[in-house]
N, C-alpha and C positions, 0 to 999 in steps of 0.2 A: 915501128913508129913512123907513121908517116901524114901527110897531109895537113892542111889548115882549121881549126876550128874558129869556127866568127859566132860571138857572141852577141848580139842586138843586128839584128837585120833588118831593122826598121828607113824609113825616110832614109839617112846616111847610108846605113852600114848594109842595107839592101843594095843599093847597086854599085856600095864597094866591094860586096862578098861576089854579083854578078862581074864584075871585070875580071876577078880572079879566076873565076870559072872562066873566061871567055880566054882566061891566058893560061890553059889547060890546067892548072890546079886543083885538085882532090877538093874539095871544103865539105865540109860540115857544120852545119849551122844550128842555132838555138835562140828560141826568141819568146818570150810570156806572149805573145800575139800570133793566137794560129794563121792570120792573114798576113802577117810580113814572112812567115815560116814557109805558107805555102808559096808565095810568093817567088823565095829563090830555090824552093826543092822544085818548083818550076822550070828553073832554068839550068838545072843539073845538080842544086845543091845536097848530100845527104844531112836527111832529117834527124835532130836528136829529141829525145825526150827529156829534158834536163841538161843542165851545164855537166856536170860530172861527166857523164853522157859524151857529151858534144867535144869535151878534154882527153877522153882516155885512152887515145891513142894521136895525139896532135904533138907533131912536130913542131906547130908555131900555134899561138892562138891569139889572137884579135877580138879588141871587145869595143865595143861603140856603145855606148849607153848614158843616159841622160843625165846624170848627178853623181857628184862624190860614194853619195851614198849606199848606189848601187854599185860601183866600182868596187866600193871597198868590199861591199857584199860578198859578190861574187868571186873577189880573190881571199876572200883574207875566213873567211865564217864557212869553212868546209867545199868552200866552192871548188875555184880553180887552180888550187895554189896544194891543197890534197888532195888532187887526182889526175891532175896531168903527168905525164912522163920527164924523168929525169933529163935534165938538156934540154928539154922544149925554151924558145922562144916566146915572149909575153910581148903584147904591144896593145895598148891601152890609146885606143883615138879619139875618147871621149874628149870634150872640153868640159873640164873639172876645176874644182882649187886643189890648190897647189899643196895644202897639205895633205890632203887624200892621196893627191901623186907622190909624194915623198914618203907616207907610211905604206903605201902597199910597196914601190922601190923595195924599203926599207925590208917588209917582209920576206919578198922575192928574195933578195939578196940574200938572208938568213938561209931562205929555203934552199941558197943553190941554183938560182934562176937568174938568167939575163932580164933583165925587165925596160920596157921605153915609154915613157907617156910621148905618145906622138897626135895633138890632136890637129884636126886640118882647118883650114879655108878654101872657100869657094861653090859651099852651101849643094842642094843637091843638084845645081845642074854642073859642078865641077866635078861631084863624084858619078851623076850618069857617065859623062865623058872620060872620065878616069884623067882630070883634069886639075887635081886635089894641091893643095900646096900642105907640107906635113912640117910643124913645128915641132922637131925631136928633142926631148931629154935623155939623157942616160948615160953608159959607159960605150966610150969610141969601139968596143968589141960588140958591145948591145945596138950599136947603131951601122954598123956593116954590116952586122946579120940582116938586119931587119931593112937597109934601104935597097936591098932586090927586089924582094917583095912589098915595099908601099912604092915601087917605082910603076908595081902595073896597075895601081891605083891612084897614082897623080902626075903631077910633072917636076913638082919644086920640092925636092927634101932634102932638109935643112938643120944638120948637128945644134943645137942652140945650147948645148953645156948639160951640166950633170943630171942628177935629179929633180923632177919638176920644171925646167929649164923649158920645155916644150910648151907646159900650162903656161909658166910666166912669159914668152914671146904671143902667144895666144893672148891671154887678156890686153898685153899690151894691143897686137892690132885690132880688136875690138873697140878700144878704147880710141884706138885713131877714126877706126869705122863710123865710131858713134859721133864724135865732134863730126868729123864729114857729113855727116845727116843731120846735125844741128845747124851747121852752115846752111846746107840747102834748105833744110827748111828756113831759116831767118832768112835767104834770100827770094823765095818766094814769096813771102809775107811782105817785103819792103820793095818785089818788083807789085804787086795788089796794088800797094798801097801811092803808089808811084803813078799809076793806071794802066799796066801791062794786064795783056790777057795770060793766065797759068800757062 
């Protein structure tokens, strides 16, 4: 059992799976998108043909993907959670709700798996840089495993408490994000209206 499987290799998790390779890492990657596939079998990654695939010999595996939905997918409906190797490592850096991250946890944990929702900030020029900041949930032994390896993927990683604890720090700074953007935009409107050039 050895090496990393990274599951969505897309905009994020493409040049989080490429730092990992740059920080001599095994990976193997899987992606529904043969262009973000070829993308990091480009840059060293080994290609799988399917999740199971991509799991069946991963010591750790990472998934980046867009919605609960698919998260739960691919752990819980035959995916990653029956066919990865006993002891592997789960880390889930999608930004998700929070009860998706608490039932797949929940699964893992049945199955005998360390599991982390760790989703980041810093969008994709923090992840080109490997610049990421990682908002962790899980158990304090789920989150030593796993901050070696999101540390050659970011700079800031961050225990935030148990289960879902990572999703629920995440939506919070979004939520700060978003008022910050609502500011500036009201104050561009009110420097307009004022007679400031933009």
């Amino acid at each position: 059992m050895a090496g990393i499987a990274f599951v969505g290799v897309g905009n994020m998790g493409g040049p989080m799976a490429r730092n990992l390779l740059k920080a001599q890492e095994r990976v193997t990657a899987f992606d529904v998108s043969p262009d973000a596939l070829k993308a990091v079998e480009a840059a060293g990654a080994a290609r799988a043909s399917s999740v199971k695939e991509a799991v069946k010999d991963a010591s750790v595996v990472i998934t980046m993907l867009p919605q609960g939905a698919h998260v739960r997918t691919v752990y819980l409906e035959g995916g990653i959670l029956a066919s990865v190797p006993k002891g592997a490592l789960l880390i889930d850096c999608s930004t998700i709700d929070i009860d998706s991250a608490r039932a797949v946890h929940e699964a893992s944990a049945t199955a005998g798996f360390d599991f982390l929702d760790a989703p980041v900030s810093g969008g994709v020029g923090g992840a080109d840089a490997a610049t990421l900041a990682f908002m962790c949930g899980g158990s304090a032994e789920a989150f030593g495993r796993a901050k070696p390896i999101l540390e050659k993927m970011g700079k800031r990683i961050v225990h935030a408490g148990g289960a879902g604890a990572g999703q629920a720090a995440k939506i919070c700074n979004n939520m700060m994000l978003a008022i910050s953007m609502i500011g500036t935009c009201e104050a561009f409107v009110l420097g307009e209206k004022l007679g400031l050039e933009p």
